[in-house]
C-alpha positions as CSV (number, residue, x, y, z in Angstrom):
1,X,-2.4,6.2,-37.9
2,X,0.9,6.4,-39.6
3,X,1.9,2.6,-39.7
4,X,-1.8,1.9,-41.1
5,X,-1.9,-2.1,-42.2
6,X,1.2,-2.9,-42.7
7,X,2.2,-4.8,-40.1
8,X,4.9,-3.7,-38.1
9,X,6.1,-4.9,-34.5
10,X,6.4,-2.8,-31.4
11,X,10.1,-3.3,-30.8
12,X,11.1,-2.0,-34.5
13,X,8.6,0.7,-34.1
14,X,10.6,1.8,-30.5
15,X,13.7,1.8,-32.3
16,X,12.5,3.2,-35.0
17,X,11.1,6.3,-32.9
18,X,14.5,6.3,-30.5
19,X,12.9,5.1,-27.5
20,X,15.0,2.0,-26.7
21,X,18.0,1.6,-28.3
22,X,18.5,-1.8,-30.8
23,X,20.6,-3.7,-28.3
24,X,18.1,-3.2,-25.5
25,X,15.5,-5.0,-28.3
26,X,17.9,-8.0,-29.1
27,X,17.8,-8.4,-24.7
28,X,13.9,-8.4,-24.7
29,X,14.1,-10.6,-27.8
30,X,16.4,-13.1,-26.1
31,X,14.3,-12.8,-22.6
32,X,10.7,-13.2,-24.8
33,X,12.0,-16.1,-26.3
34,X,12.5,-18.3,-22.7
35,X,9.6,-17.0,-21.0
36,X,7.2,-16.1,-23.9
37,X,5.7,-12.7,-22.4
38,X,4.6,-10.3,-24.6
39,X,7.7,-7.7,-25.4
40,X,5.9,-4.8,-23.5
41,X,5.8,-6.7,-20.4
42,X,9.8,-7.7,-21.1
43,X,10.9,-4.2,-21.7
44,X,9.0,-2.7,-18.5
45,X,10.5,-5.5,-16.3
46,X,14.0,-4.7,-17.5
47,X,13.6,-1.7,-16.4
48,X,14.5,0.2,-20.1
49,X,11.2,2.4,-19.8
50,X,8.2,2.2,-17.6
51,X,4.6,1.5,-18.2
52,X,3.3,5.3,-18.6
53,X,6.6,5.8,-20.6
54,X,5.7,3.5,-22.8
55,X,1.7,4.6,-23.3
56,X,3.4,7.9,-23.4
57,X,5.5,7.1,-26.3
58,X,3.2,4.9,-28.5
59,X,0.8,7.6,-28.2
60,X,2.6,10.6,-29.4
61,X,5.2,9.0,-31.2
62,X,3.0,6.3,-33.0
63,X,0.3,9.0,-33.3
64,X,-2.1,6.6,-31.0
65,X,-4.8,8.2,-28.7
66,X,-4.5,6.8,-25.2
67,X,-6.9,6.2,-22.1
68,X,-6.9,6.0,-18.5
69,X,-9.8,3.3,-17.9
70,X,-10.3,4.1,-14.6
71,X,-11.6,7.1,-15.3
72,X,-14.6,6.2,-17.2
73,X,-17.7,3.7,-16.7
74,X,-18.0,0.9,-19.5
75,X,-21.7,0.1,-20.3
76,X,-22.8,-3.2,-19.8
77,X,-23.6,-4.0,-23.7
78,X,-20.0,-3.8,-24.7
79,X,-18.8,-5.5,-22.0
80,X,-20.5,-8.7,-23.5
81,X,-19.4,-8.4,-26.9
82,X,-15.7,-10.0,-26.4
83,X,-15.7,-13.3,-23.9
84,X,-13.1,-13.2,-20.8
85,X,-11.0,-15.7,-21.9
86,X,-10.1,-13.4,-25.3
87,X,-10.0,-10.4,-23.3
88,X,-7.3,-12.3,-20.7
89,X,-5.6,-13.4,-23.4
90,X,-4.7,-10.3,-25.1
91,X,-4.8,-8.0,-22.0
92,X,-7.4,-5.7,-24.2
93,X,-10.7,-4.1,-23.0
94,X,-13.5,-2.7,-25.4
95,X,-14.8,0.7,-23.7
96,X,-16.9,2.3,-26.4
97,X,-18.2,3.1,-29.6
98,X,-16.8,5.7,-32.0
99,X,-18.9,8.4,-31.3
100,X,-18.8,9.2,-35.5
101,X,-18.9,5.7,-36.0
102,X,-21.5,3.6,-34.5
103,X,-19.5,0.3,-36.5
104,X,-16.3,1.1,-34.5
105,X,-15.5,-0.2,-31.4
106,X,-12.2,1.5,-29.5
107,X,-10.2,-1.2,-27.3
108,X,-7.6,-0.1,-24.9
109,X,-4.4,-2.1,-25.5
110,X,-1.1,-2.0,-24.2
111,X,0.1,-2.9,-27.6
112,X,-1.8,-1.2,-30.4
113,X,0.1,-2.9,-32.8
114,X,-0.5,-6.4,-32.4
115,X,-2.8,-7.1,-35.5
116,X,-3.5,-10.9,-34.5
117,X,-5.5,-8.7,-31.2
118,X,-7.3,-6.7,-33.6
119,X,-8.6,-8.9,-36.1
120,X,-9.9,-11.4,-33.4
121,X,-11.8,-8.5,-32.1
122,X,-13.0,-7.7,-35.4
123,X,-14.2,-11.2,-35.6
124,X,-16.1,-11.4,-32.6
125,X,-17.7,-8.3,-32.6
126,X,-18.1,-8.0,-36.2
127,X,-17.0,-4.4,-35.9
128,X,-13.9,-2.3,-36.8
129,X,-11.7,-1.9,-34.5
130,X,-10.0,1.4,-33.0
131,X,-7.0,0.6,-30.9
132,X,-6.3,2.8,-28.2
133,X,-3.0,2.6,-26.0
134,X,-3.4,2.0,-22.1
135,X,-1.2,0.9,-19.1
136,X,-1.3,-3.2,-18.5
137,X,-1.9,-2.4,-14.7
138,X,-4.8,-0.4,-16.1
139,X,-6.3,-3.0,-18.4
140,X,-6.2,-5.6,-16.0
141,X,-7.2,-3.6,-13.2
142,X,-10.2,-2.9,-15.2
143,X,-11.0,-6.2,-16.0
144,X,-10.8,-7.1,-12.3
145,X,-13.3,-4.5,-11.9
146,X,-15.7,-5.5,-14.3
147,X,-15.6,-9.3,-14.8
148,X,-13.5,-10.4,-11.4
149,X,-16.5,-11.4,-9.0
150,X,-18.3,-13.3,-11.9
151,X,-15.3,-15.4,-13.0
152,X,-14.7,-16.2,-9.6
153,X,-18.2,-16.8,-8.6
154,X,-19.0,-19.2,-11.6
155,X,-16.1,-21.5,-10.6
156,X,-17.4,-21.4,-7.3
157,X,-20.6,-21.9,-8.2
158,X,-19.7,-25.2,-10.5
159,X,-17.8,-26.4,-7.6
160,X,-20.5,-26.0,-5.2
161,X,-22.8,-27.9,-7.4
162,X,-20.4,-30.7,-8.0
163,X,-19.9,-30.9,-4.0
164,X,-23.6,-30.8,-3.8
165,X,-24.1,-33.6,-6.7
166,X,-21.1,-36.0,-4.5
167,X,-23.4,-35.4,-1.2
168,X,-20.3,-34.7,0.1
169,X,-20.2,-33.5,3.7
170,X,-19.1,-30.3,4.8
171,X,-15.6,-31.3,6.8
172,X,-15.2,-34.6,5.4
173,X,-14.1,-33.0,2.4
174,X,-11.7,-30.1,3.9
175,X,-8.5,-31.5,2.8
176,X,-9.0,-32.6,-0.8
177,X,-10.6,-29.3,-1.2
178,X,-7.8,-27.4,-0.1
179,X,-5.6,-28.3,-3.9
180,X,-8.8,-27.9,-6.2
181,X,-8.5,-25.5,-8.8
182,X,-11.4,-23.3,-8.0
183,X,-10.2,-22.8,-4.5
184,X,-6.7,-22.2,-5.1
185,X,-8.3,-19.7,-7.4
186,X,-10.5,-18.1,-5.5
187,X,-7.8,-17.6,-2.6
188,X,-5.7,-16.4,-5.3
189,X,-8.1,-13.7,-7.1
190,X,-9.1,-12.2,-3.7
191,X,-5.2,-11.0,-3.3
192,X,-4.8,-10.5,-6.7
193,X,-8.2,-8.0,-6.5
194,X,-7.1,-6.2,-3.1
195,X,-3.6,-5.2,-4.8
196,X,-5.6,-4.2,-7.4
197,X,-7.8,-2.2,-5.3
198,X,-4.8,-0.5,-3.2
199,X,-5.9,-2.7,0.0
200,X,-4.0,-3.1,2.5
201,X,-5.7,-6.1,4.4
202,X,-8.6,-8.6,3.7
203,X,-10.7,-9.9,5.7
204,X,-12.1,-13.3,5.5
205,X,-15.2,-13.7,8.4
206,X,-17.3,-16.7,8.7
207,X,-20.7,-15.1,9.3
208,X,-24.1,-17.8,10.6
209,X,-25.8,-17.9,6.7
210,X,-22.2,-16.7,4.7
211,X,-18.8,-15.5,4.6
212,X,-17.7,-12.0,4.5
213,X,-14.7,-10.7,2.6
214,X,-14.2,-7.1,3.5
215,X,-10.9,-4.5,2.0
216,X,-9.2,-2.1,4.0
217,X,-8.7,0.5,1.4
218,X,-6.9,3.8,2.4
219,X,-7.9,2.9,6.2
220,X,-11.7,2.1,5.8
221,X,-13.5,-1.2,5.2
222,X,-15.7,-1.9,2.2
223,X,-17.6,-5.3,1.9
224,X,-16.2,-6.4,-1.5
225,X,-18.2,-10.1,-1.8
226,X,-20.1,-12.7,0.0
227,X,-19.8,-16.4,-0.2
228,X,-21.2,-20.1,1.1
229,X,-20.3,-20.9,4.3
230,X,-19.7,-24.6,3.2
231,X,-16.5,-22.9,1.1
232,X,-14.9,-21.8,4.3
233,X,-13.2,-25.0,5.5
234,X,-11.2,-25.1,1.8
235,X,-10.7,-21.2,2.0
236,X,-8.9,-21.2,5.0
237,X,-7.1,-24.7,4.1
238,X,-5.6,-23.2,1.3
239,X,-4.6,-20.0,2.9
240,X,-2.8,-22.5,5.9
241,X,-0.6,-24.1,3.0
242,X,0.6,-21.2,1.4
243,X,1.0,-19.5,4.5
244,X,3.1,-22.5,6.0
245,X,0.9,-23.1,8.8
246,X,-0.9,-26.6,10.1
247,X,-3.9,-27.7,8.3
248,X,-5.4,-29.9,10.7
249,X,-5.1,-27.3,13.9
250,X,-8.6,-25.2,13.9
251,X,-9.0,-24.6,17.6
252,X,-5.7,-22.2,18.4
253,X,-4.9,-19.0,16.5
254,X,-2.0,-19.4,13.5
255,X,-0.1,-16.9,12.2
256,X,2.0,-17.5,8.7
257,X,3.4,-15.3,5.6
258,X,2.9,-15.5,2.3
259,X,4.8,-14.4,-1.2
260,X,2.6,-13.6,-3.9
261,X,3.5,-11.4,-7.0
262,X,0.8,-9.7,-8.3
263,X,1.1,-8.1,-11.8
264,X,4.8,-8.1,-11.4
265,X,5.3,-6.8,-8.0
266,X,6.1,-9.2,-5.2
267,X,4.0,-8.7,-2.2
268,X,4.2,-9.6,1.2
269,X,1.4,-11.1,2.8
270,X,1.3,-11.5,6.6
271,X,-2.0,-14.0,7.5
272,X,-3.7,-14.8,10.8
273,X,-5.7,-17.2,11.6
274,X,-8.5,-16.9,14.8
275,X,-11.1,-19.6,15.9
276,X,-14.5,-17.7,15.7
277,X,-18.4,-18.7,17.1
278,X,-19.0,-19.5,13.4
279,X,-15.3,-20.7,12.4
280,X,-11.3,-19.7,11.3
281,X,-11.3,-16.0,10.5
282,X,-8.7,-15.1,8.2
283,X,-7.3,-11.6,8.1
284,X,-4.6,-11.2,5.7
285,X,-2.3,-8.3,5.8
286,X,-0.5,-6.9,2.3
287,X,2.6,-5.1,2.0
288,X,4.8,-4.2,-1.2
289,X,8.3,-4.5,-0.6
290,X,8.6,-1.1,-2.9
291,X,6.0,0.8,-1.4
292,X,7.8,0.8,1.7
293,X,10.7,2.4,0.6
294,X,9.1,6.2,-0.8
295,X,10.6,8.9,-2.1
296,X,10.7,12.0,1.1
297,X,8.7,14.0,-0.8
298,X,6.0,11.5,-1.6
299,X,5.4,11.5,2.9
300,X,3.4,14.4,2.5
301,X,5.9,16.4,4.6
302,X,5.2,20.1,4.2
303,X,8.5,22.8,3.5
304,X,9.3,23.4,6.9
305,X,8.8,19.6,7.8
306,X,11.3,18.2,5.4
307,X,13.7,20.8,6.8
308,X,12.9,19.4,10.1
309,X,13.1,16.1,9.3
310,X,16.4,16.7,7.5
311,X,17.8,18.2,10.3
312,X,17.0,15.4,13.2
313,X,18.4,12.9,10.4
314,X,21.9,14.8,10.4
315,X,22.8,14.1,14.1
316,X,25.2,11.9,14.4
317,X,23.7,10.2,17.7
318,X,20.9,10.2,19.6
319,X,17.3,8.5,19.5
320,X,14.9,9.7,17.0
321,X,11.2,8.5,17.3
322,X,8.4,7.7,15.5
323,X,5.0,7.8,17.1
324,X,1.7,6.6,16.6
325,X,-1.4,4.3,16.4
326,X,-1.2,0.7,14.1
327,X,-1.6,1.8,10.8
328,X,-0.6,5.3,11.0
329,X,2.8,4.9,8.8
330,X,5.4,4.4,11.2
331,X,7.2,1.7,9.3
332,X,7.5,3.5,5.7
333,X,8.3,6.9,7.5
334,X,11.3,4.7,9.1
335,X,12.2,2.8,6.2
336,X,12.5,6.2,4.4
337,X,14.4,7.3,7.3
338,X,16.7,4.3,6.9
339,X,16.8,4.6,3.0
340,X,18.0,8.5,3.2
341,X,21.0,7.5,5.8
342,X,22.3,3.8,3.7
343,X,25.4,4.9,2.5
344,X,28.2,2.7,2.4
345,X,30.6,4.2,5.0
346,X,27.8,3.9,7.4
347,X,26.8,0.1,8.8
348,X,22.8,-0.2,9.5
349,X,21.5,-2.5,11.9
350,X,17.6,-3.1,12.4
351,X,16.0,-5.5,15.0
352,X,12.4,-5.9,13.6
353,X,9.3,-8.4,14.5
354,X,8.9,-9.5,11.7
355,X,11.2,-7.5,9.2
356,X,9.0,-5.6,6.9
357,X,10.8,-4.9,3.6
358,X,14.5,-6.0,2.8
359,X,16.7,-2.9,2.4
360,X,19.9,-3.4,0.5
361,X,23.1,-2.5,2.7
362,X,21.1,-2.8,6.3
363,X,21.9,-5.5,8.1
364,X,18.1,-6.8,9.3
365,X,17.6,-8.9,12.4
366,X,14.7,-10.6,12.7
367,X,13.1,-11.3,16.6
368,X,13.0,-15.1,17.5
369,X,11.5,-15.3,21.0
370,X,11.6,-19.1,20.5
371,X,15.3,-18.6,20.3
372,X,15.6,-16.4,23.0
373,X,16.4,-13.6,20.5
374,X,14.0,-11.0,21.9
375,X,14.9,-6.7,21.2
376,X,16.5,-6.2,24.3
377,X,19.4,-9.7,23.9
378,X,19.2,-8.5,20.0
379,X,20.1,-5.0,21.0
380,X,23.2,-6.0,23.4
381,X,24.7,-8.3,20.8
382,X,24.3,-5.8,17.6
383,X,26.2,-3.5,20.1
384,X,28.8,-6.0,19.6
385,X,29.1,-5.7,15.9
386,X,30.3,-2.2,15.6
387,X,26.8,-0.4,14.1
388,X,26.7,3.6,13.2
389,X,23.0,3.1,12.8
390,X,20.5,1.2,14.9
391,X,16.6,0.6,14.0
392,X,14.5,-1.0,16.8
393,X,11.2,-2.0,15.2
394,X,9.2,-0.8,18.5
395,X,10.2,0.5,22.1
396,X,7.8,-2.2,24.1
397,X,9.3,-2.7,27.4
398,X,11.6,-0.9,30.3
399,X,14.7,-2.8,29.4
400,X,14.6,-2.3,25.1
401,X,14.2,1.4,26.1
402,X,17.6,1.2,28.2
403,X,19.6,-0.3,25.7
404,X,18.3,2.2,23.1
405,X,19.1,5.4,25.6
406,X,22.6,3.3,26.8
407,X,23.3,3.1,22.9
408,X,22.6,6.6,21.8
409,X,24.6,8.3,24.8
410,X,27.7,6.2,23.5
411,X,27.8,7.8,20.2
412,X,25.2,5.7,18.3
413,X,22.2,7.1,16.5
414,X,18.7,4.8,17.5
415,X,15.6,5.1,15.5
416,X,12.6,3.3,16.6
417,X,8.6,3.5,16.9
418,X,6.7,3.8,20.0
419,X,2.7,3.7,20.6
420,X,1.5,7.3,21.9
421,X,-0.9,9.9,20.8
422,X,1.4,12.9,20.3
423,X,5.2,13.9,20.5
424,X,4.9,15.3,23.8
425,X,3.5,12.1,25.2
426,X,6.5,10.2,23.9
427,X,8.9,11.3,26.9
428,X,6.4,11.1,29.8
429,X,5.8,7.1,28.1
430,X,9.5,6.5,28.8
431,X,10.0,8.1,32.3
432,X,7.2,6.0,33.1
433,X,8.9,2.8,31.7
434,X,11.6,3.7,34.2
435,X,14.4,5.7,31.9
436,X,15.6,9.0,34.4
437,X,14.3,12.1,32.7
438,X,18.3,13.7,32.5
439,X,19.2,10.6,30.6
440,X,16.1,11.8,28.3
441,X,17.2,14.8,27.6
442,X,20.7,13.8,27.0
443,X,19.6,10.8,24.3
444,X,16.4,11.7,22.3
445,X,17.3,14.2,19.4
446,X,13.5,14.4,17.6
447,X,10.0,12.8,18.1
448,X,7.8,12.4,15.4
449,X,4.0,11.7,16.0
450,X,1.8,10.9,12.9
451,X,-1.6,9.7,11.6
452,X,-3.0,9.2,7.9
453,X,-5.9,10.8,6.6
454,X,-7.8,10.3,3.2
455,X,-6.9,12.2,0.4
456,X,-10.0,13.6,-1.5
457,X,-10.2,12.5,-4.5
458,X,-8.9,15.2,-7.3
459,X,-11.5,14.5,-10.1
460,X,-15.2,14.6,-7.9
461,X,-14.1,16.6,-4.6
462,X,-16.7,19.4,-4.6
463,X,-16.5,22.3,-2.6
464,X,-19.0,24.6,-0.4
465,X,-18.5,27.3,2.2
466,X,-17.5,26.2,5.7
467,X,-20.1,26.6,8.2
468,X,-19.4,28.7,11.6
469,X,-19.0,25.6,14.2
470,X,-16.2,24.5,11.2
471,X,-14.6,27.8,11.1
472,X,-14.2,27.4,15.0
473,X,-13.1,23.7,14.6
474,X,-10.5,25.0,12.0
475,X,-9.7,28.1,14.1
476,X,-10.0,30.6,11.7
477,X,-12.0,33.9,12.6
478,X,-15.6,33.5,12.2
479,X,-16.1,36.4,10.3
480,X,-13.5,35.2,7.2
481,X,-15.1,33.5,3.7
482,X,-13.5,29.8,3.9
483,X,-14.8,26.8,1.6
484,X,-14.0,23.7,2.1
485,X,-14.1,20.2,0.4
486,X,-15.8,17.7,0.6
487,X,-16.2,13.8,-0.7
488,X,-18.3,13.0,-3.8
489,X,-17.7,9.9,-5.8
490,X,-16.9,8.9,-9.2
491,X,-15.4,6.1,-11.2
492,X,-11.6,6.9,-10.2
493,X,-12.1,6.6,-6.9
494,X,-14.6,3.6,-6.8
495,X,-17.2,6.2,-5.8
496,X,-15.7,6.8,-2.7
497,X,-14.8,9.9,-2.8
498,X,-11.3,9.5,-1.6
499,X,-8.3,8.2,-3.7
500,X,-4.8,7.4,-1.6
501,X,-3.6,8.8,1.9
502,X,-1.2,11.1,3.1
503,X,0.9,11.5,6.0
504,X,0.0,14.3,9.3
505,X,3.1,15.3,11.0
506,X,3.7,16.4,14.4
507,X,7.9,17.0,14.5
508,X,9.4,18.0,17.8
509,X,12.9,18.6,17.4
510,X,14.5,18.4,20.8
511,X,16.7,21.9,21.3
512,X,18.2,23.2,24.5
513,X,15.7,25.0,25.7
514,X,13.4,21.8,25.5
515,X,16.0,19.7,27.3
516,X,16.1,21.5,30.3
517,X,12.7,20.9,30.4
518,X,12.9,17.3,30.1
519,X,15.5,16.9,32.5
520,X,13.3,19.2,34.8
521,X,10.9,16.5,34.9
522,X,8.2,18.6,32.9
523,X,4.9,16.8,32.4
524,X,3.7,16.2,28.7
525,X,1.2,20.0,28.7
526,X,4.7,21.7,29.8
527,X,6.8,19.8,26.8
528,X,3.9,20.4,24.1
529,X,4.1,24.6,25.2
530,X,7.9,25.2,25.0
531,X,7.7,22.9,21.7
532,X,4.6,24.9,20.4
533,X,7.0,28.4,21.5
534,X,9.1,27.2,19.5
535,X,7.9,26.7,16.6
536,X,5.9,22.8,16.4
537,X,2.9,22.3,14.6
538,X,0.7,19.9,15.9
539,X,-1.1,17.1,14.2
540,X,-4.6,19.4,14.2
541,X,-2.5,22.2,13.0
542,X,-1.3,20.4,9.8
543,X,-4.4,18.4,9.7
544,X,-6.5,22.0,9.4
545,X,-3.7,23.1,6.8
546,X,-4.4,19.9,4.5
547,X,-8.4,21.3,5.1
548,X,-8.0,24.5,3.9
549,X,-5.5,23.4,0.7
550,X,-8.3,20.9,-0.6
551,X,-6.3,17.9,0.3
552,X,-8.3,16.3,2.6
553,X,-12.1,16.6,4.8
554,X,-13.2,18.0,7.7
555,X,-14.3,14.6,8.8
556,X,-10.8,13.2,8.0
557,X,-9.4,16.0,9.9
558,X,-11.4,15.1,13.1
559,X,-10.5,11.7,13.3
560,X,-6.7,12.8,13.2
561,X,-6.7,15.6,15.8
562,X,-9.5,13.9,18.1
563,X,-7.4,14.2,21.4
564,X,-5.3,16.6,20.4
């Protein structure tokens, strides 16, 4: 290691190497000294490099090896050798041996350099220590992993037994319950674990003998942890008060929001609350304000797509929508939408229930039915306020999808979200909600249906040749030498065999020749064939092409293009 002993800092050894210049230092310096976080941490939140920038640089730079912890399995006897609290401390994790050097332990560290770290560790384990760079989301995400159920359950468990020891009963002690630390920590570990684990909801059910916390990772449950049932009443307490609803209402359904940032990322947490046989279920839904907001090309649009998609973006009215099931991506397909056209000779309006993300430059209205402010009396005053751009957060009745047809045939361009199965479906949904089929024609510039399907996961996907009734499924002559992929498991993807999720497009761009079907009153086959003449692929088409590239399983595949 070139710096060996002497003991040098991380700051002077960035500027040293070039990667932040001296004045960006003194900024961290000045920051680290109000908030004491480590100098790392300081630099990545100011935004002067990021975390894998930073791993990146200490590792060829400093001449430091480096280690993606989520890739490997840590044994159980080195896991004991350092306690929690040290581990937390530091944000370090031991992960093996030295394979020359059985009195060598190497400990991934977002900071290599901090000596006080390493001589602790030496200490404790009575070993030498090896550091080895890794991301701080990867350390503690780790950590989480390995010691996050046991550190939660042994507060749990001491707080049970203290309960226990009172003779306390069960509801008597709801309230008091609600503020004490092992509570308040459990509540706040679970949403710490799911953002952690990529969730994107938790699920809190009161079972007869326990409770149930289920994650919805990448679209599937997994049952992550069970508890006492007498911890339930202080569970869902805490989650009322942070979620601004009322503690002492258990009989009626509550719905409240919650901001939580979680390894420096503020989250947005939507909660509701239902009176079950056994008691309050709690499902809490996440969303990151950044995740919201992607990059085009991170959609999982193909070529032709984003030229598509492109295109319908550049008229300069009409309605353009967004179709699909609950969880299929509507809103971040939107939001992207939305990001692409925010420049500042255009003025954005959304009307949103609730409003998702907050995008600088749009103007976002959020729907009050208490105060009358429902889409459609939203809609007609926004008309009022001179808008280039209007987002409606979902089509749901006759007289929102008026406004939006009125507003796009005087010059406005309307982008909104509907629930139907494919693209086609889309326009025989509104002429059923009353909207003439010539008005149609005239308004709507491009539908887009989509679902999300599991990507497989890069490092254990293993493949094997397809099988005749899958050649037919994937409509490729029987005859031809196909493989295909499918799921394995390893410790990248939790060992289950998927690892993300990626977007299935259906894009119907509506030309002339499609029009005067539309306005012909043609049902939803007759839309889908002149679409499909010219040129559409359809969500089973792009689902088989994500099949056949490696990206995603047959059984993925089928859940996507089920009707179509």
């Amino acid at each position: 290691m070139e710096f060996g002993r002497k003991k040098i800092r991380l700051g002077d050894a960035l500027v040293q190497k070039g990667i932040i210049s001296e004045e960006q230092l003194q900024k961290s310096l000045e920051i680290q000294k109000t908030n004491g976080k480590k100098l790392g941490e300081i630099l990545v939140d100011a935004g002067f490099l990021t975390e894998e920038a930073l791993v990146k640089a200490l590792s060829r730079q400093l001449n430091f090896a480096s280690v993606d912890l989520q890739t490997i399995l840590i044994s159980q006897d080195i896991l004991e050798l350092v306690p929690l609290q040290v581990l937390k401390k530091y944000t370090i994790l031991p992960f093996e041996y030295e394979p020359q050097n059985p009195n060598t332990i190497r400990v991934a560290m977002s900071n290599p350099m901090d000596l006080q770290a390493i001589d602790d560790i030496s200490i404790i384990t009575n070993l030498q220590v090896e550091p080895v760079v890794a991301t701080n989301h990867s350390i503690l995400v780790a950590i989480d992993k390995y010691f996050g159920q046991n550190d939660v359950m042994s507060e749990i468990n001491r707080y049970t037994k203290e309960k226990e020891e009172q003779n306390v009963e069960q509801d008597t002690s709801y309230e008091e319950n609600v503020s004490s630390s092992p509570i308040v920590k459990l509540v706040k570990s679970l949403i710490e674990q799911a953002v952690r684990q990529r969730a994107s909801d938790i699920h809190i059910e009161p079972m007869e003998h326990q409770i149930r916390v289920r994650y919805r990772i990448d679209g599937a449950l997994y049952e992550k942890s069970t508890y006492n049932t007498s911890l339930l009443p202080a569970i869902v307490a805490r989650i009322k008060i942070i979620g601004g609803m009322d503690i002492s209402e258990k009989r009626k359904p509550q719905d409240g929001r919650i901001t939580q940032v979680v390894d420096r990322q503020e989250f947005d947490i939507r909660a509701s609350v239902l009176p079950t046989v056994f008691g309050e279920k709690v499902v809490m839904r996440l969303t990151s304000k950044m995740a919201l907001t992607k990059e085009k090309s991170q959609l999982g649009f193909s070529v032709e797509e984003l030229e598509k998609f492109d295109h319908i973006l550049e008229n300069p009215h009409g309605i353009i929508l967004v179709t699909g099931p609950t969880g299929s991506g509507k809103s971040t397909t939107l939001y992207t939408a939305l990001s692409e056209l925010n420049k500042e000779d255009v003025n954005i309006i959304t009307v949103e229930d609730p409003v998702e993300a907050n995008l600088d430059g749009v103007n976002q209205v959020h729907v009050n039915p208490k105060a009358e402010l429902t889409f459609a009396t939203a809609l007609r005053s926004i008309l009022r306020q001179d808008p280039d751009i209007i987002m409606i957060g979902e089509i749901r009745d006759s007289e929102t999808a008026g406004i939006a047809v009125q507003a796009s045939i005087t010059g406005h361009l309307v982008v909104s979200t509907l629930h139907t199965n494919s693209s086609a479906s889309t326009i025989t949904r509104l002429e059923d909600m009353g909207i003439e089929s010539y008005l149609l024609a005239d308004s709507i510039v491009g539908v887009i249906a989509q679902r999300l399907v599991r990507r497989l996961c890069p490092e254990c996907k293993k493949t094997r040749p397809a099988e005749y009734e899958e050649k037919v499924l994937l409509q490729v002559p029987v005859q031809r030498e196909i493989n295909v992929y499918e799921p394995c498991g390893c410790p990248k993807c939790d060992f289950t065999g998927y690892k993300g999720r990626i977007g299935v497009y259906e894009i119907m761009e509506v030309t002339h020749e499609l029009k005067r079907v539309i306005a012909q009153k043609g049902n939803a086959d007759e839309i889908k064939m002149k679409a499909l003449e010219e040129g559409m692929s359809t969500l089973r088409m792009s689902a088989t092409r994500y099949v056949l590239e490696g990206i995603t399983s047959i059984e993925e595949m089928k859940k996507v293009s089920f009707e179509a």
